[in-house]
SEKOL-74723 format. One record per atom (N, C-alpha, C, O): residue in one letter; x, y, z. Coordinates in pm, whole numbers, plus 50000, padded with zeros to 5 digits. Atoms other than C-alpha are relative to their C-alpha. Layout:
AXYZ;...
This chain:
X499315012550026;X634756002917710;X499024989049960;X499314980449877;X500855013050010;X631755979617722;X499395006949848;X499004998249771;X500194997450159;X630875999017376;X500824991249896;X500374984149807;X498815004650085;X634135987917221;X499974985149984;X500364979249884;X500015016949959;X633705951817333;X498784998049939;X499044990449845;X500845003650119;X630355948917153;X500385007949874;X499785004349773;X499654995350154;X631715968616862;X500864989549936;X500894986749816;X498975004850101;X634555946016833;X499324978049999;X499784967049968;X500625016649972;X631975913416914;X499525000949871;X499574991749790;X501195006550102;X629765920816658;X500955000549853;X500724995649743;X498795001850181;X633045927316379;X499994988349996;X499514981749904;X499945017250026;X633855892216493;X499044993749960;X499344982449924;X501035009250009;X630665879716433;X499555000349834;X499354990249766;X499925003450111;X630185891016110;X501294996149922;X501094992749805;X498985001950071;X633565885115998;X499524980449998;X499714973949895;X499965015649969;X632605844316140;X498934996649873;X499024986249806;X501345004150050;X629155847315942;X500825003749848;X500774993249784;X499265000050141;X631455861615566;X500494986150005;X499944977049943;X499505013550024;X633185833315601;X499674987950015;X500424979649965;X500615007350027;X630995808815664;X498875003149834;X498494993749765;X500304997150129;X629275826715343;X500774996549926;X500354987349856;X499025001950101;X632255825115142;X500454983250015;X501284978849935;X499725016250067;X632555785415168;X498954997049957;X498874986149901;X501555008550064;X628795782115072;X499815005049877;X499354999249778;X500424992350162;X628545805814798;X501405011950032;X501655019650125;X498274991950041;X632385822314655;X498835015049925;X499485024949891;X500574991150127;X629515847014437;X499635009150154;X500505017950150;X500654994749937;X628085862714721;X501575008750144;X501445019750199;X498504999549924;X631805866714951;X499845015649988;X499265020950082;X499924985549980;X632245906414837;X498615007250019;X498835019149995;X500464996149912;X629335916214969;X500064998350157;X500385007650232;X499505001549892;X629685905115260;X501045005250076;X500785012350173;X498584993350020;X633185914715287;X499395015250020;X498985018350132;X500324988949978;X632205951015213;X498835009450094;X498825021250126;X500434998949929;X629655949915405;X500185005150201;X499585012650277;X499604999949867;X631635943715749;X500905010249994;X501135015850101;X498794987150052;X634385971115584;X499325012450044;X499785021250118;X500444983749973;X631805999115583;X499344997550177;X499835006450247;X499865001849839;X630555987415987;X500975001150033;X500845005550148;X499304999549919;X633805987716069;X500395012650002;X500695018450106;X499374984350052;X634856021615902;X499045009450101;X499515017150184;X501184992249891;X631196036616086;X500884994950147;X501485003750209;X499594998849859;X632506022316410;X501195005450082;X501445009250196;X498585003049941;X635666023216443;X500375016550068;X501245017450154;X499404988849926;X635876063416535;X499675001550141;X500315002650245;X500575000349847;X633196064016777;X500784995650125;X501015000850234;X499405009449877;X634906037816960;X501485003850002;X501945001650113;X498974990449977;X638166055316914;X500385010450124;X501215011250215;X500074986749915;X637196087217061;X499944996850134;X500785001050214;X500205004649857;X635686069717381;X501364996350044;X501835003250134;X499195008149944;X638556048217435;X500865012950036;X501355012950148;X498904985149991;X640716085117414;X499905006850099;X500725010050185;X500004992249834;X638566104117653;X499774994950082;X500005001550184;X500115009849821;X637766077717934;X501214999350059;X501215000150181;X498915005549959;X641176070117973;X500775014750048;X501795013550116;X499744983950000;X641936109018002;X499104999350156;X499424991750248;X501265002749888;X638976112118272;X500724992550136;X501284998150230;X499475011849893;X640036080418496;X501745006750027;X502195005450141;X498395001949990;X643996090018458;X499635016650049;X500315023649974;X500184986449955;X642906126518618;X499774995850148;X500504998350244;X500795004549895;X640616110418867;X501404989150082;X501664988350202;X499215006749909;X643286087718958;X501305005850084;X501845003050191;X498804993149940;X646066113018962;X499375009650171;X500025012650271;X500244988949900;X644246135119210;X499614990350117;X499634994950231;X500055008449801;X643476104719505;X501094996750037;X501314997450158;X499105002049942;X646986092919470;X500755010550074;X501305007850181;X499674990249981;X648106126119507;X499865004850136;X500695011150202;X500554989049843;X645746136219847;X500804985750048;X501874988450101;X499225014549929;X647076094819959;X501535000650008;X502254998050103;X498385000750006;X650476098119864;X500305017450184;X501065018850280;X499454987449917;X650306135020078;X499384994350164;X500164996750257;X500955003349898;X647906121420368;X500704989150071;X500444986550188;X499525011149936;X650406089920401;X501315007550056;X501785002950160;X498474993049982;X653876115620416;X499805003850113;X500735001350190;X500914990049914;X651466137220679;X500354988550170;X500994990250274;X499925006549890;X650916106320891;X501904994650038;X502384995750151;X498515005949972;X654856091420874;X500665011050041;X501565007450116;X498934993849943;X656586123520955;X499755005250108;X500315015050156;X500704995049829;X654576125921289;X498675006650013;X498675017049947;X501284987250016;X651276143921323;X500025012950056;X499695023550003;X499854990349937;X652056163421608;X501075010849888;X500815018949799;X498974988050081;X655136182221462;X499575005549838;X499735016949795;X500674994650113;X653486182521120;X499285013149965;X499365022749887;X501144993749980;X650526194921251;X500475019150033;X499895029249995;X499984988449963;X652386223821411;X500665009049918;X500585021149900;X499524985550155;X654306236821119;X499065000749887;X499435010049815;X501254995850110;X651066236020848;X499795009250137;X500215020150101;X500564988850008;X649816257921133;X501065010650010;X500305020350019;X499164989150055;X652446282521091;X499945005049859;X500505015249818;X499904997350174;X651766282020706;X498815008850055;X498855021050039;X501384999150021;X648066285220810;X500395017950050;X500285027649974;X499834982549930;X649056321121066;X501045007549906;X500855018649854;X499534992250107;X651506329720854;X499535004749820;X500065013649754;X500594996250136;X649746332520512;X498595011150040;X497965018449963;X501324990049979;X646866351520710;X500535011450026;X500025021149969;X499114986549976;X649286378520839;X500135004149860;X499895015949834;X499304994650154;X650486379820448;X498535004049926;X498085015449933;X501744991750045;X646786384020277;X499785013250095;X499785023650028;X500554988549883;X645906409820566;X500825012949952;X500405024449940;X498654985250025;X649216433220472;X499895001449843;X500165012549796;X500544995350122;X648136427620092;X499305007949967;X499525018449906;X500994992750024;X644906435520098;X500145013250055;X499645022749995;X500004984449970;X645896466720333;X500615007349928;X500015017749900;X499674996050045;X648516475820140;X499635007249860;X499845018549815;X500724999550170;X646736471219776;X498935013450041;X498865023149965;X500844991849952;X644076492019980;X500195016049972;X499515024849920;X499384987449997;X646606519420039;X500315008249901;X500395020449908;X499404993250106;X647756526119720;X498935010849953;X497715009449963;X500724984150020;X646666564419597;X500505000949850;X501464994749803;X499854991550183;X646646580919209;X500525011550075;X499695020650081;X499264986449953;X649206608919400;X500005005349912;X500925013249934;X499204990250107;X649506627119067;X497985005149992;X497755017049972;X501444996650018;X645096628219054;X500105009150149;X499645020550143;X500174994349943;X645576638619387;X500675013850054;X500205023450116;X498894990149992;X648006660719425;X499365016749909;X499525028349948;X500644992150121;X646036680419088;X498655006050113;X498315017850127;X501244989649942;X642906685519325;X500375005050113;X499465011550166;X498994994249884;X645026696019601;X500225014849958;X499835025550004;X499954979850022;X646196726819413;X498875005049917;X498745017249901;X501364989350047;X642966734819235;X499345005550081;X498795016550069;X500694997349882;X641586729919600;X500495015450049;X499635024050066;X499034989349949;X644296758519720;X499195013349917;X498565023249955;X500474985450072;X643396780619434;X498715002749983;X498755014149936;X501465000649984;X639596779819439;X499535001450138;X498635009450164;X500695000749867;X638926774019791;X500985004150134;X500555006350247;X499185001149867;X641736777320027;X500574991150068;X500694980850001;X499635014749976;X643176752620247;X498914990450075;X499084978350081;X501295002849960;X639656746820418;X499724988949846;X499704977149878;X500485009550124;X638736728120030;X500974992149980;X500584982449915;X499065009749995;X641996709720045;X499974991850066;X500044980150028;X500405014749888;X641416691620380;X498734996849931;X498744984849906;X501225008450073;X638116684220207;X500184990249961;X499854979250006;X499565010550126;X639406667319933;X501594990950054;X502174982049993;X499025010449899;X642216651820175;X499004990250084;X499164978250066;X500855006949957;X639436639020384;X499264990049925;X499334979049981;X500455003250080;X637536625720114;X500734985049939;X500064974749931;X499535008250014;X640476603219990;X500664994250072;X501294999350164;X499305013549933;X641796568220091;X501374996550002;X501784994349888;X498685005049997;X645406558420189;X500745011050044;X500375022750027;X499134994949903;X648266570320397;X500845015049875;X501415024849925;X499534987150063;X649506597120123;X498805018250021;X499135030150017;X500924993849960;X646276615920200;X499875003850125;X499605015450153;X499774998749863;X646546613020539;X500885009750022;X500575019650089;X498794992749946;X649856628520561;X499505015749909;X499625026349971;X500974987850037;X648036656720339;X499265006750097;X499255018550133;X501104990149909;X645486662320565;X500895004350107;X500775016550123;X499534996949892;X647796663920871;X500765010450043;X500835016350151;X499304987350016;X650146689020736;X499365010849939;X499995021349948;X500964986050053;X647746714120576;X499155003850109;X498575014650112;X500864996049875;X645946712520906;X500925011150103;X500415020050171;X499494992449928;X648886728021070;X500595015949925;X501435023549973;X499924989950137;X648926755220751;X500505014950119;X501455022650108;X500624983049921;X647936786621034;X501404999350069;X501705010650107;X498824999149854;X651286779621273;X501235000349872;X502344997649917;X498925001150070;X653546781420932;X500544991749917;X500144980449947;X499665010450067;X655396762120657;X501114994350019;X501594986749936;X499045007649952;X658116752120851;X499304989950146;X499954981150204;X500885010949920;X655416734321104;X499494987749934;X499414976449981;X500705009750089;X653716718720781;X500934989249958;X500734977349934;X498865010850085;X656916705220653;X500384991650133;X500124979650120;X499725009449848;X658016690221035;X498624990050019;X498644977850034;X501525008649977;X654366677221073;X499884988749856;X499534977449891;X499735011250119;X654686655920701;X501044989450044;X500944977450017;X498625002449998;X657946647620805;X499534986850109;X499704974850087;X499865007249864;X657136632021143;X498284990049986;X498144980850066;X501225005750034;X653276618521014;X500044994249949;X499064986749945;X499605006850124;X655116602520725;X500464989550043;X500184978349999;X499575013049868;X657176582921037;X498644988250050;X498734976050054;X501245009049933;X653576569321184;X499874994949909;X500054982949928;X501145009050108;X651926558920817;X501324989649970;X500914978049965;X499175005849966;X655326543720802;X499894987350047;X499794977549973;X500085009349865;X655146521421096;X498004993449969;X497434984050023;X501285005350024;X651526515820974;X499684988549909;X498924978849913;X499675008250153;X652656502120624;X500704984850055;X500344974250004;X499265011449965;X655216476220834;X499214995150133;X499864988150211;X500525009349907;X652636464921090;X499764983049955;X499614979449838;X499895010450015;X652506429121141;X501204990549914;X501024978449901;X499105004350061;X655536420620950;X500924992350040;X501614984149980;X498675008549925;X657746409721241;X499094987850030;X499834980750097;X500665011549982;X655096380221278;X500414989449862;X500724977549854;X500125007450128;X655236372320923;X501764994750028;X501794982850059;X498745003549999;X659436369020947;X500234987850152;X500964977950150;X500025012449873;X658976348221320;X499094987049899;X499514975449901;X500195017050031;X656986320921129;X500884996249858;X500854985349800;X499245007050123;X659336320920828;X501034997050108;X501804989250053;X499135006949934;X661686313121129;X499704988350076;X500584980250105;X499835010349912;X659976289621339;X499314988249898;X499174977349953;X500415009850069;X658406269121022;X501444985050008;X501324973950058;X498705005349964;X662166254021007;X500154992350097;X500024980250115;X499995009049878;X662776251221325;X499524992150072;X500184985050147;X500875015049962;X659976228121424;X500374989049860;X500234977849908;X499765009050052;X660856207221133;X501234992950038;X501204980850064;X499165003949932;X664356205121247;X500144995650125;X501224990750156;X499955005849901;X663166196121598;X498994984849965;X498854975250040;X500775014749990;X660866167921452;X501104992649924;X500794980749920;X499195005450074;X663666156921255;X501214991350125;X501634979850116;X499295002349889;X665826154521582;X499594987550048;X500214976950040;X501085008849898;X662736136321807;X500344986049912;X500904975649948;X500305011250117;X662116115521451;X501734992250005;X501684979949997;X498625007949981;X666596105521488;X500244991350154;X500844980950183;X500055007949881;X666066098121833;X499394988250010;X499874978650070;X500935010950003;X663196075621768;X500234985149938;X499534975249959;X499485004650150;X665076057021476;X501254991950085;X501514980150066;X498995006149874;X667956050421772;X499924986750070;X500614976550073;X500295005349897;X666066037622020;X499064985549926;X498714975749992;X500505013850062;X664396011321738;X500994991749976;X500844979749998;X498425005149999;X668396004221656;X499984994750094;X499964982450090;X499645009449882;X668745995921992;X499454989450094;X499964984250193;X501185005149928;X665595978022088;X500524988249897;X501314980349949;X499155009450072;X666645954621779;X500964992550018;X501084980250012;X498225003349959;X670185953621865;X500714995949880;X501604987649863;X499035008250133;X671115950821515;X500075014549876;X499035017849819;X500304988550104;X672075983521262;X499654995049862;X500504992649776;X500365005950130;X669965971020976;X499675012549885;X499315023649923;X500054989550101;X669705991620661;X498735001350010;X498605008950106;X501285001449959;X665775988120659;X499305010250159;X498495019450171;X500264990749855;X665376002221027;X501195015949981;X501075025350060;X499134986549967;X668076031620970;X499045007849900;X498405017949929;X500524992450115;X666606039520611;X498295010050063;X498065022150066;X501325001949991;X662976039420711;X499685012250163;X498655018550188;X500074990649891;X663606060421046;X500595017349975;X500295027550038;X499434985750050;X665636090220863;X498975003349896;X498545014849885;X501294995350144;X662986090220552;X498755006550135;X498595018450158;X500784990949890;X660436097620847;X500215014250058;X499465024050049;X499274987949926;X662786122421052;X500175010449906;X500445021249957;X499454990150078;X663436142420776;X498715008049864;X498775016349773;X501594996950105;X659476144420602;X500105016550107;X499965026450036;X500324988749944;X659396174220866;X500655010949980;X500055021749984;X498604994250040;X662606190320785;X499345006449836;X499375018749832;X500795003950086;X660796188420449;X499025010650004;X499325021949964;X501214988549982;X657396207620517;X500535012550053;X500155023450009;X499544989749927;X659366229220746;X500675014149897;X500465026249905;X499394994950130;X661456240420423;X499145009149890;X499185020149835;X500884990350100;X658896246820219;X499115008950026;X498935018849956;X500424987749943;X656946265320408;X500245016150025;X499615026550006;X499104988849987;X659426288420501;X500345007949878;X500445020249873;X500024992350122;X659966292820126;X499175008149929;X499625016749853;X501214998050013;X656546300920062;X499615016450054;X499255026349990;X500194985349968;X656286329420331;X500875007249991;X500645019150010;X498724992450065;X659576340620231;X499385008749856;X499635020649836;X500104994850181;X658366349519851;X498125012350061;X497545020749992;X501234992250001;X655006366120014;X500365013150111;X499895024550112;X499204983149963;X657266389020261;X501065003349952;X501905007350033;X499314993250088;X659456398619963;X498835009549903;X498955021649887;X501004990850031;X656476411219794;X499535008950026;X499325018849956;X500844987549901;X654716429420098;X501305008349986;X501005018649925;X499074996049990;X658296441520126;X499925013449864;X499985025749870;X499844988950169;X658236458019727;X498655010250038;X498565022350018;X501594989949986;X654396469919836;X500385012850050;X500135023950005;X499514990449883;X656056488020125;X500635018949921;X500405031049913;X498574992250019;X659036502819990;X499015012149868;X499065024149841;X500994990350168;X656466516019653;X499455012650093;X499705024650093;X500784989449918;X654316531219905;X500735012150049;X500325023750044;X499234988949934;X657016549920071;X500315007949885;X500185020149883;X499384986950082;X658436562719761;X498775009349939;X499075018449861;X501154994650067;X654906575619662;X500105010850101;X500425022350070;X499944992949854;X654766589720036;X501185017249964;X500925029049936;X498954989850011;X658076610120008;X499995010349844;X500155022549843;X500104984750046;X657696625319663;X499265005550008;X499435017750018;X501164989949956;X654376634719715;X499865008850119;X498845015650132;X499524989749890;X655666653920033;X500435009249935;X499815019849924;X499244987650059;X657836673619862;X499265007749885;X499755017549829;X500894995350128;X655236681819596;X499315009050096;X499435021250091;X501114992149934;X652596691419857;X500605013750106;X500035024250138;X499084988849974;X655476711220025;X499895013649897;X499615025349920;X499554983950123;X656156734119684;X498795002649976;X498755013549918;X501664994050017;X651966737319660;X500105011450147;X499635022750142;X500624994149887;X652046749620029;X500825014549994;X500445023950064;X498564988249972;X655436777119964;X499395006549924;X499475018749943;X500084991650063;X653626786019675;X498525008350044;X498285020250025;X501564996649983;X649776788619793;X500645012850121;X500185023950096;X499474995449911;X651876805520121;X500555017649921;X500205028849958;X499464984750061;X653656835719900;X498815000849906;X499215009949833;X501684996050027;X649956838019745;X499435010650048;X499085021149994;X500774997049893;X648536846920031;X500515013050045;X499705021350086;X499434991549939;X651166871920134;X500125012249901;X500345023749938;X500704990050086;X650436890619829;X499315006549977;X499475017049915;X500644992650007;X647906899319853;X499075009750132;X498315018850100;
């Protein structure tokens, strides 16, 4: 800015100094004149551009303090305590939700890669090179591999009961921590709705300390009571959309789980009448 302000001092100045030229000498006027034309033409972008991006810059810088002020002033008016205690429900509840991601994302298997060295394992090595290569790989589809080829020697109506009932545990493994995640999408709410309560009570007892129902004191006590109601809401929406997700993770996993049972089943009936062949 302080560019622009001597850019547009020194236009004025020669524009003051042409025209004091042009009453002393009319012969000499278009220079002058063209003179301050081509300075102004050189300046005028420079000082353009600045004026374009400062004002860009500052109107960023400004959006982002009103922004933490505007949130930091809502924070303090709708109570601290009750505030305080539904952000930490965001805070435990979003750590439960990362934790069942990352395990889940963890879990996921290439069943069709594995499944392939499974029966090469069978036909090359036996079922001794299959738990190998079950051991070897990561996630609950493997697992339930290794658990039922382990019980290979007692039969394939043991192997198939042992998938069956191993498939139950990785199961229950996949939905750990979940009933935490659904308790704070319930109690985010409900502490907002109890600060909302406290916050109507409070709003009352200023009514009645007054002794007068003024629009000002009603307005100003429900805009408070209801900032919690507010966080409480969105919160809840928040871990709602992250245990609909874990939810799809789940449900994928299982269906990976179950056909790859039945796959490693028709490897074991067939590696099984193999064996009895010969």
């Amino acid at each position: 800015m302080k560019k622009v302000f001597a850019t547009l001092t020194v236009l004025a100045m020669l524009a003051f100094g042409s025209t004091a030229v042009m009453a002393q000498d009319a012969a000499a006027a278009p220079a002058e004149e063209a003179a301050v034309e081509q300075v102004d033409e050189n300046a005028a972008p420079a000082a353009e551009a600045e004026a374009v991006e400062a004002p860009a810059e500052v109107k960023a810088d400004n959006a982002i303090v009103a922004l933490h002020k505007g949130l930091k002033t809502k924070f303090i008016e709708g109570g601290a305590f009750f505030m305080a205690l539904t952000l930490i429900t965001l805070i435990l509840g979003l750590g439960f939700c990362i934790e069942r991601i990352i395990y889940l994302s963890l879990s996921k298997t290439n069943t069709k890669s594995l499944l392939s060295n499974v029966e090469a394992a069978l036909k090359h090595g036996g079922i001794d090179e299959a738990l190998e290569v079950c051991r070897n790989t990561r996630g609950p589809v493997a697992s339930i591999f290794y658990q039922g080829l382990s019980r290979y020697h007692e039969g394939v109506d043991v192997v198939e009961k042992t998938v069956a009932s191993y498939g139950g545990v990785q199961l229950g493994l996949l939905e750990k921590n979940l009933s935490w995640i659904t308790l704070f999408i319930a109690i985010a709410p409900s502490l907002g709705f109890l600060g909302t309560i406290i916050g109507m009570i409070k709003a009352f007892d200023k009514i009645q300390q007054v002794g007068d129902i003024s629009a000002t004191v009603v307005a100003g006590g429900i805009k408070v009571a209801l900032l919690t109601t507010l966080l409480g809401l969105i919160i809840a929406i928040i871990l709602q959309l992250f245990y609909n997700y874990i939810l799809y993770l789940v449900e994928d996993l299982v269906n990976e789980m179950e056909d790859s049972s039945i796959s490693l089943l028709d490897l074991v009936v067939e590696y099984d009448a193999a064996q009895k062949k010969k």
